[in-house]
C-alpha positions in Angstrom: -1.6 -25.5 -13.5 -1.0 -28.5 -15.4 0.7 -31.5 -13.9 4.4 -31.8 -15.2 5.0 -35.4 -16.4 7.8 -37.5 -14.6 10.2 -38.1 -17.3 10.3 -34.1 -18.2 11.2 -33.1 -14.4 14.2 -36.2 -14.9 17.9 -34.6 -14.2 16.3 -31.4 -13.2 16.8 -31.5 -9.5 17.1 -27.3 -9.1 13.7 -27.4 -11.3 11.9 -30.3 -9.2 13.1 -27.6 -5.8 11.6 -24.8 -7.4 8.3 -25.9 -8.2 8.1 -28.2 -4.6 8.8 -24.6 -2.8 6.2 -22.7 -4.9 3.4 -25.6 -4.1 4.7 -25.4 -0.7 4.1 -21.6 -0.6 0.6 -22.2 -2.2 0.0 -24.4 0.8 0.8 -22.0 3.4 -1.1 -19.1 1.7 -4.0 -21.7 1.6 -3.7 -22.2 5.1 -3.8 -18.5 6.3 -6.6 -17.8 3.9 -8.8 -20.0 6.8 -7.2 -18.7 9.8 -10.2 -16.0 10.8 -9.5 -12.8 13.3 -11.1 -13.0 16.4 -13.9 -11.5 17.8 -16.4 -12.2 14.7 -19.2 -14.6 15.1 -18.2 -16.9 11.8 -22.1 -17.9 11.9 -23.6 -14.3 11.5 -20.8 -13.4 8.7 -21.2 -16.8 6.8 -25.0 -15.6 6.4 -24.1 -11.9 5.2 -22.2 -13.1 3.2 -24.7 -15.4 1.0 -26.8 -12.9 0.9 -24.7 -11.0 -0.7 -23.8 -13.8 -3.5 -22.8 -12.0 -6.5 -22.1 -8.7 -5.9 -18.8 -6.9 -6.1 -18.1 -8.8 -3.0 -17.4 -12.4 -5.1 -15.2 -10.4 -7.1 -13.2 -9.6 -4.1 -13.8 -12.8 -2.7 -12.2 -14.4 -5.9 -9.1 -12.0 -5.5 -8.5 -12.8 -1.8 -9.1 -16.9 -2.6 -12.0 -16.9 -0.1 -10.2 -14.9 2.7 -12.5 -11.9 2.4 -15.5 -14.3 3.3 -13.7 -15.9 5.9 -12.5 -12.1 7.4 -9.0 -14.0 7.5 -5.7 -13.0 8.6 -5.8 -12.8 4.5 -8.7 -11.3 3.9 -7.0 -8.3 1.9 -4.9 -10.6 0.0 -2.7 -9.4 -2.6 -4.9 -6.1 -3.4 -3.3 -3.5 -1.3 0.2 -4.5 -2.7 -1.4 -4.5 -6.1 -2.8 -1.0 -5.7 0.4 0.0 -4.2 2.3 -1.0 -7.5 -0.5 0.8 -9.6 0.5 4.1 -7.8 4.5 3.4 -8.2 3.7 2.7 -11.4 2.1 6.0 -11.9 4.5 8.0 -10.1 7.3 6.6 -12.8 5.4 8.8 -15.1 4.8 11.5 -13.1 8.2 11.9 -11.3 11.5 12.3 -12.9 13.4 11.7 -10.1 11.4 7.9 -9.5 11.5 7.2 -13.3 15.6 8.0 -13.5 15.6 5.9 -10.3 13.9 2.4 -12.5 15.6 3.2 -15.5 19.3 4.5 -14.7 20.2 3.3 -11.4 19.6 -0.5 -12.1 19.5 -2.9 -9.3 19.6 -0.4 -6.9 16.8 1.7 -7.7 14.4 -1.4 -9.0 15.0 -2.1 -5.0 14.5 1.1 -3.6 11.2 1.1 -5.5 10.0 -2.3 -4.5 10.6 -0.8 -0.4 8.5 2.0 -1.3 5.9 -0.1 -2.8 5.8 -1.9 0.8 5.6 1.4 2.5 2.7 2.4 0.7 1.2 -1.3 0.6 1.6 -1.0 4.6 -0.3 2.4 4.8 -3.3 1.3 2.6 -3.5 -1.9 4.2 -3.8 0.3 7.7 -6.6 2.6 5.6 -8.6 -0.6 4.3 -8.1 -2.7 8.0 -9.4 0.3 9.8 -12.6 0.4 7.3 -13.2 -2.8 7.0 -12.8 -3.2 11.0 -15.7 -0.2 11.5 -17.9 -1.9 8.5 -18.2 -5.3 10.6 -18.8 -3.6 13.3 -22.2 -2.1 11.6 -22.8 -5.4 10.2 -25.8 -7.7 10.8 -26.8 -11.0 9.7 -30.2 -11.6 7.6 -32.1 -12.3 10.5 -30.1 -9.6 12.8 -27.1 -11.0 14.4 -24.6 -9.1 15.0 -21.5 -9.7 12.9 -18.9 -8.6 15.8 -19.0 -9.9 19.2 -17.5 -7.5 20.8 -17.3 -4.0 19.3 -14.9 -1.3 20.1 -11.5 0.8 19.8 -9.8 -2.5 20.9 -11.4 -4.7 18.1 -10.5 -1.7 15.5 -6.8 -1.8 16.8 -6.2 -5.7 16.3 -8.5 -5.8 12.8 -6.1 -3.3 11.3 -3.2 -5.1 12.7 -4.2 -8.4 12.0 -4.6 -7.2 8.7 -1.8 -5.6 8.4 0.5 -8.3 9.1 -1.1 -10.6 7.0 -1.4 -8.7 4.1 2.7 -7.8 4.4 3.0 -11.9 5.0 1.1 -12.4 1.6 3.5 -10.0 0.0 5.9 -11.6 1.4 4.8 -15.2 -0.2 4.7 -14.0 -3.0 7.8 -12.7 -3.5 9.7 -15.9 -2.2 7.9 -17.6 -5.3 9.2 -15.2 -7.5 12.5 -15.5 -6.1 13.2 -18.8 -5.3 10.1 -21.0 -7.0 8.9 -20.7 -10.6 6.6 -18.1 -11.8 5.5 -14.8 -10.3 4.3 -15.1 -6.9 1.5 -12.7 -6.9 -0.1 -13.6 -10.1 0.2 -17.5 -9.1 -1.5 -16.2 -5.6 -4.4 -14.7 -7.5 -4.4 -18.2 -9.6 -4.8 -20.3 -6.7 -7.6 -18.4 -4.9 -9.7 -18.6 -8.3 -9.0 -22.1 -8.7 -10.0 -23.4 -5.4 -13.2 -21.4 -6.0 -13.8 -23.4 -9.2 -15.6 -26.7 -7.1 -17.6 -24.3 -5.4 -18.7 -22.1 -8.5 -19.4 -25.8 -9.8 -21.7 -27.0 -6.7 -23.6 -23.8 -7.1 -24.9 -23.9 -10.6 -25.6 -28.3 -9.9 -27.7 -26.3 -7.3 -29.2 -23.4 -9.7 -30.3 -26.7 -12.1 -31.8 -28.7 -9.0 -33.5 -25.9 -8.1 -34.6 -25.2 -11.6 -33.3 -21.8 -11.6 -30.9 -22.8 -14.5 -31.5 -24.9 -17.4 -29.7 -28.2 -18.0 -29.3 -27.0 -21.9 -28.3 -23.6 -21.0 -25.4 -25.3 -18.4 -24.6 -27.2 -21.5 -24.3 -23.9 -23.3 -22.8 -21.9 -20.8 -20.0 -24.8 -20.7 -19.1 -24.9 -24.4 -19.1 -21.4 -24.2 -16.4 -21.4 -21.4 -14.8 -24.2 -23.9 -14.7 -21.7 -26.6 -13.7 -18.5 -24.8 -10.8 -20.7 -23.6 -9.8 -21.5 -27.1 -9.6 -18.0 -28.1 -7.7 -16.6 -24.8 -5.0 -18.8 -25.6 -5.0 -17.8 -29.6 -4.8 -14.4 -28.5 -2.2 -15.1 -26.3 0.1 -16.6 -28.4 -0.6 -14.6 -31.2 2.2 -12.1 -32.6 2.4 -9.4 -34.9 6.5 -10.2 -36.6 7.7 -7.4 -37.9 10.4 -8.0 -40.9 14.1 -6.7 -40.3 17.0 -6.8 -42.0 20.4 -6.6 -41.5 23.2 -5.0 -43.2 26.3 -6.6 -44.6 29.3 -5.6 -42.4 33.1 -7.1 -43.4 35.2 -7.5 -40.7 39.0 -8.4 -41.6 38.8 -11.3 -44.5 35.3 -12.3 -42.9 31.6 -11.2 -43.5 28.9 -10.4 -41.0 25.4 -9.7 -41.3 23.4 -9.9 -43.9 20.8 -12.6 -42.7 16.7 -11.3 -42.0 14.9 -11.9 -38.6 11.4 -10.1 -37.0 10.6 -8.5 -34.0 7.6 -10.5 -32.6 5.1 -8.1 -30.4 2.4 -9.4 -28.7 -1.0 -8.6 -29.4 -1.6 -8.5 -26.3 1.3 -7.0 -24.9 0.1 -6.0 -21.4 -1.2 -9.5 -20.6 -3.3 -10.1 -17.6 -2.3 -6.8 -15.5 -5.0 -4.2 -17.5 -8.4 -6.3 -15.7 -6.5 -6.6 -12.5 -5.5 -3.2 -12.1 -9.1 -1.8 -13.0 -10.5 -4.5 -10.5 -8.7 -3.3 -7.6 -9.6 0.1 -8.3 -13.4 -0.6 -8.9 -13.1 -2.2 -5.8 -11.8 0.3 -3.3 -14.7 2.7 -3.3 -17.3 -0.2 -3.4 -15.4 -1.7 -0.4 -16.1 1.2 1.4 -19.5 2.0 0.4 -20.7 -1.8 1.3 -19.2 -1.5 4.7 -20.4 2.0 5.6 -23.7 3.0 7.5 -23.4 6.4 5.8 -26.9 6.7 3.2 -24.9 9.1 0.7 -21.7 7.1 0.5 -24.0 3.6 0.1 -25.7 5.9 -3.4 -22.4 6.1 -4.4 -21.2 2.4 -4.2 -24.3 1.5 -5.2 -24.1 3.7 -8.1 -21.4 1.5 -9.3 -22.6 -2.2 -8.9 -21.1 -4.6 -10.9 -24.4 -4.9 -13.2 -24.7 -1.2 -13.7 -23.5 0.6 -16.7 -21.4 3.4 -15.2 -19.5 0.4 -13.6 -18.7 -1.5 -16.9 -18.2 1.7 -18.6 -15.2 2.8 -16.1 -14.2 -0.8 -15.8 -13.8 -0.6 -19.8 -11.9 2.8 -19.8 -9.6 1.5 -17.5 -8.9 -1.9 -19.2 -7.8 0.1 -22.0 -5.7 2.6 -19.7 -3.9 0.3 -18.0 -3.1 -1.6 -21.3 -1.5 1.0 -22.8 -0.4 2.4 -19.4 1.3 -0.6 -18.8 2.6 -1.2 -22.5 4.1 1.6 -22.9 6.0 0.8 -19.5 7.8 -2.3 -20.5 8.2 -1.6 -24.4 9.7 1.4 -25.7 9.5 2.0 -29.4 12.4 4.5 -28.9 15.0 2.1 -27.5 13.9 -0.6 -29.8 14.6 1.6 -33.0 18.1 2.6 -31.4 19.1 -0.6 -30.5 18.1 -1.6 -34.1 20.5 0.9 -35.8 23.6 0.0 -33.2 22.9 -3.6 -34.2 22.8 -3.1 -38.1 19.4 -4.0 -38.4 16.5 -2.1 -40.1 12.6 -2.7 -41.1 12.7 -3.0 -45.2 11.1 0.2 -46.6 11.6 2.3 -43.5 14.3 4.5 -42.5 16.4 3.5 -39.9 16.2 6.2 -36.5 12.9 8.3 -36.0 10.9 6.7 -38.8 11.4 3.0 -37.2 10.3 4.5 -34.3 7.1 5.8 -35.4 6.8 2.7 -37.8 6.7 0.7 -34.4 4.6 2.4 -32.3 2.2 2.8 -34.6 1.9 -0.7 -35.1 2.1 -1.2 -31.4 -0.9 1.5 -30.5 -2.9 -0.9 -33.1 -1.6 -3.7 -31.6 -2.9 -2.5 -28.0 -6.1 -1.4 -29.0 -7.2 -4.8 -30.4 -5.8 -6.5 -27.4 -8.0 -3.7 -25.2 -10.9 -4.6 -27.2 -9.9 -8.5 -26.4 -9.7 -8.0 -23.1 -12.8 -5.9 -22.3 -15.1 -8.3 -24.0 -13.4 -11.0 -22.0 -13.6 -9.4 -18.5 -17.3 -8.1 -19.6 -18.6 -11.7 -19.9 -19.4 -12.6 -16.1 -21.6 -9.0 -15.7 -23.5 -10.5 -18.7 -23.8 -14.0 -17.3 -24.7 -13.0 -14.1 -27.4 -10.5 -14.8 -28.5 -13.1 -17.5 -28.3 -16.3 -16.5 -27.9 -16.1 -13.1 -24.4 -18.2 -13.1 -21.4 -18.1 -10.2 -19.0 -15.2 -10.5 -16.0 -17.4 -11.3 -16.8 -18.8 -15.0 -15.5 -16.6 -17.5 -14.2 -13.2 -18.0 -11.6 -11.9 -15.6 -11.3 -14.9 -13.7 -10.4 -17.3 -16.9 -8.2 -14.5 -18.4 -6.2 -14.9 -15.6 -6.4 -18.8 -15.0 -5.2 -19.4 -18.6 -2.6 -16.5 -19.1 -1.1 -16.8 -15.7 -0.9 -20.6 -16.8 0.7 -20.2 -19.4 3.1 -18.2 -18.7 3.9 -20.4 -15.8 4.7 -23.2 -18.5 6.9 -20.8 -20.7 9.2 -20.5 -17.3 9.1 -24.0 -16.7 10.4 -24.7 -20.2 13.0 -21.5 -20.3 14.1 -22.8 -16.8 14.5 -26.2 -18.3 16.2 -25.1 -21.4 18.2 -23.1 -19.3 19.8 -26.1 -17.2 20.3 -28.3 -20.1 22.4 -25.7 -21.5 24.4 -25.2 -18.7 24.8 -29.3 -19.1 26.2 -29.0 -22.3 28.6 -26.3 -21.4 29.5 -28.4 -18.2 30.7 -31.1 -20.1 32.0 -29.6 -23.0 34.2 -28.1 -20.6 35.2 -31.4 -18.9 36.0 -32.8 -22.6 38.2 -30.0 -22.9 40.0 -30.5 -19.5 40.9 -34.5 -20.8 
C-alpha cells in the first residue's frame, strides 16, 4: 500500500486511528504467521518444503503469507473462511429461505449469515487440521527425516486445534479491520502475506541469474513485463462502461424538477479480485489433500491437477469465469436497477423504461463480464506460463499482482471516501455553529 503523505492525513485524527489499528492488525497477523505448532522438527519441514518450490504448495504458501511453510498457528490462513463464504454464497442461490434471509431481513439476517459462515469456517478448518495433521505425520525430509517428532492421536488432536483456533483468530483480524480500520480485512490479509513474499521472490531469481539458470536480459524482460501487466490491471480496473440516462421533467407546485442527463457507470470488471481467489481455494483443497496423503490413487488424482497441467488451468479458467459472473450477478441486479430507474424518473434514451431496461442492462453487463473473465484468466494464467517457462518465483504476476494492485486500490478509494466523508461532516459542523451565532 502506498505511503499516505503527512499533510493529507492533517485534521483527520479518526482517519490517522483507523489506518494505525489496521497496520497494527497487520503486525499481529505477521507475528502469528511465525509462531509454529509443536512437535514438528522446523529443520526436516524447511527442506520438504524447498523441494517442493513451485508447486501448488507456493500458491498456498502465498495465500497463508508464509504460515503454511512455517506449519504456523496460521498456516490455514484466511482459506477456510474464504471457502466457507463460497458455499454461503452458493446456498443464497440455492435456498430461498437463506436468500430472503440476505435480502429482506437486513441487518439481522446479513448477521445471521456471517455466524453461519463461522460455523462452517470452524468445521472445515477441523476437516483440513485433521488432514494436514495425518499428512505431516507421513512426511519425510529429502534425505529422510521425519517431519513429526512425535507421531500420534495426541499430535492429531492439538494440530487440528491449534489450527482451529488460529484460523478463527485470523477471521477474527480480519474482521476488526473491516470494522474498525480501513479496508476489508481479509483481502488486506491476503495483501500482506503476498507482499512480504515479494523480497524473497526477488532473492530467488538474483539467485536463478547467479546460478545461470535465468538470463540477466530475460530478468530484464520478465520485469517490464510485470511493468506493463501492471499498467493494464489498473486500466482495466478503472475502466467503466457509462450508460446514458435521462430524466423526465416533473413540475412540482410553481417549480421544475428533472430534466438533467446522468450514466450508470458499471465496471468492466465488476467482480474484482474475488473470481481467481475463489477458484484458488478450490483448486487447492483437493491438491492439499492429495500432497499430504500416502494413498497412490488419491496422489494420481492431485497430481492430475498440477499447477502446470492443462486439466488444472482449464478448471482454473472455468471457474474464473463462474465465479465472475457468480459473484456479479450477486451484488448487481439489472432488475432492481431498472426499477429503481422508473421510481426515480430516469430512463436509457431509445429504450423502454421497465422490462426492456432490464434486458438492455444485463445484456450489456453479461458483455461486460465476459471481457473482464477473459481479463482475468489471462492475468491469473501468467505465473503457470512463467514458471513452466522461465523458471521464475511463484509471486510475479498473475493472481498474485491482480490482487496486490486491486486490493490497493481499492484501499485508496476508502481512504479518500473516508476522507471526503469527514470533511463533510466539517462543513456541516460549522455551518451549524454559524447558524447557532
Amino acid at each position: 500500500m502506498a505511503a499516505l503523505p503527512a499533510n493529507t492525513t492533517a485534521g483527520q485524527p479518526d482517519l490517522v486511528k483507523r489506518l494505525g489499528w489496521t497496520f497494527f492488525i497487520l503486525c499481529c497477523y505477521r507475528i502469528g504467521v511465525h509462531v509454529p505448532i509443536p512437535g514438528v522438527d522446523a529443520a526436516a519441514l524447511s527442506a520438504f518444503f524447498e523441494s517442493m518450490s513451485g508447486t501448488l504448495f507456493s500458491l498456498f504458501d502465498m495465500f497463508s503469507g508464509g504460515g503454511l511453510s512455517n506449519v504456523s498457528i496460521f498456516a490455514l490462513g484466511v482459506m477456510p473462511y474464504i471457502s466457507a463464504s463460497i458455499i454461503m454464497q452458493l446456498l443464497q442461490v440455492v435456498s430461498p429461505d437463506i436468500k430472503r434471509m440476505a435480502k429482506e431481513e437486513g441487518q439481522a439476517g446479513r448477521r445471521k449469515i456471517t455466524q453461519y459462515t463461522r460455523y462452517l469456517t470452524v468445521l472445515i478448518t477441523l476437516v483440513q487440521g485433521f488432514g494436514i495433521a495425518v499428512g505431516l505425520e507421513n512426511m519425510t525430509s529429502p534425505v529422510g527425516t521425519p517431519v513429526v517428532l512425535v507421531p500420534g492421536l495426541h499430535f492429531r488432536f492439538v494440530t487440528m486445534m491449534t489450527f482451529t483456533g488460529g484460523a478463527m483468530l485470523v477471521m477474527w483480524l480480519g474482521e476488526q479491520i473491516t470494522e474498525r480500520g480501513i479496508g476489508n480485512g481479509i483481502s488486506l490479509i491476503i495483501f500482506c502475506g503476498i507482499v512480504v513474499g515479494i523480497p524473497r521472490g526477488v532473492i530467488q531469481s538474483y539467485a536463478l541469474i547467479q546460478a545461470g539458470d535465468l538470463n540477466i536480459f530475460m530478468a530484464i524482460v520478465l520485469l517490464l513485463l510485470m511493468a506493463a501487466v501492471t499498467v493494464c490491471i489498473v486500466f482495466v480496473e478503472r475502466a467503466q462502461r457509462r450508460i446514458p440516462v435521462s430524466y423526465a421533467k416533473r413540475q412540482i407546485g410553481r417549480k421544475m424538477f428533472g430534466g438533467q442527463n446522468s450514466h450508470l457507470p458499471l465496471r468492466v470488471n465488476t467482480a474484482g479480485v474475488i473470481p481467481p481467489i475463489f477458484a484458488s481455494s478450490l483448486l487447492l483443497f483437493p491438491a492439499t489433500i492429495g500432497q499430504f496423503s500416502s494413498n497412490e490413487y488419491i496422489k494420481r488424482a492431485a497430481d492430475f491437477f498440477s499447477p502446470n497441467g492443462l486439466a488444472y488451468n482449464v478448471l482454473y479458467v472455468a471457474l474464473i469465469f463462474f465465479f465472475c459472473y457468480f459473484y456479479t450477478a450477486i451484488i448487481f441486479d439489472p432488475k432492481d436497477m431498472s426499477e429503481n430507474l422508473k421510481k426515480a424518473g430516469g430512463f436509457i434514451p431509445g429504450i423502454r423504461p421497465g422490462e426492456k431496461t432490464q434486458q438492455y442492462i444485463d445484456a450489456v453487463l453479461s458483455r461486460l463480464t465476459l471481457s473482464g473473465g477473459i481479463y482475468i484468466a489471462l492475468v491469473s494464467l501468467l505465473p503457470m506460463f512463467l514458471i513452466s517457462n522461465f523458471n521464475v518465483p511463484f509471486y510475479f504476476g498473475g493472481t498474485s499482482l491482480l490482487i496486490l494492485v486491486g486490493v490497493a486500490m481499492d484501499f485508496m478509494n476508502q481512504v479518500e471516501s473516508h476522507m471526503i466523508s469527514n470533511q463533510y461532516q466539517g462543513l456541516m459542523h460549522k455551518a451549524r455553529k454559524a447558524g447557532k451565532a
